[in-house]
N, C-alpha and C positions, 0 to 999 in steps of 0.2 A: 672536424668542425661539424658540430648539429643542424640539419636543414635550415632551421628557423633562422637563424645566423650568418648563412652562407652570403648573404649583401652585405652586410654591416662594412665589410669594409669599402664597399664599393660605395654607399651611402655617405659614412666618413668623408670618404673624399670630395663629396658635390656639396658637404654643409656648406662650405662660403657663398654659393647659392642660393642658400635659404637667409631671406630679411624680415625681421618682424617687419610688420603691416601692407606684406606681400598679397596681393587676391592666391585665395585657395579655390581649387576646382575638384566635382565628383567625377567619375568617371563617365560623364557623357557631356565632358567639356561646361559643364555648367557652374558659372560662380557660386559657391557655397558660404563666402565668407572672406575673413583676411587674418593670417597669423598675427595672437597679439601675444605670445611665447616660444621660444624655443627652448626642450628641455634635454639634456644629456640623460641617456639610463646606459652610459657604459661609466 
């Protein structure tokens, strides 16, 4: 398995936690926005 890779399944597993028009946040906790897609690249 290639570094880059190494979560994907672990990511897989928490998609049903991801809802379009959920708030997005950067990493210093601050709202950046709200998912208006979510896209598969597997």
């Amino acid at each position: 398995m290639s570094h880059e890779n190494e979560h994907i399944g672990y990511a897989h597993d928490h998609l049903g936690a991801i809802a379009q028009w959920m708030p997005v946040f950067d990493a210093d906790n601050v709202e950046i926005g709200v998912l208006q897609a979510i896209r598969s690249i597997m």
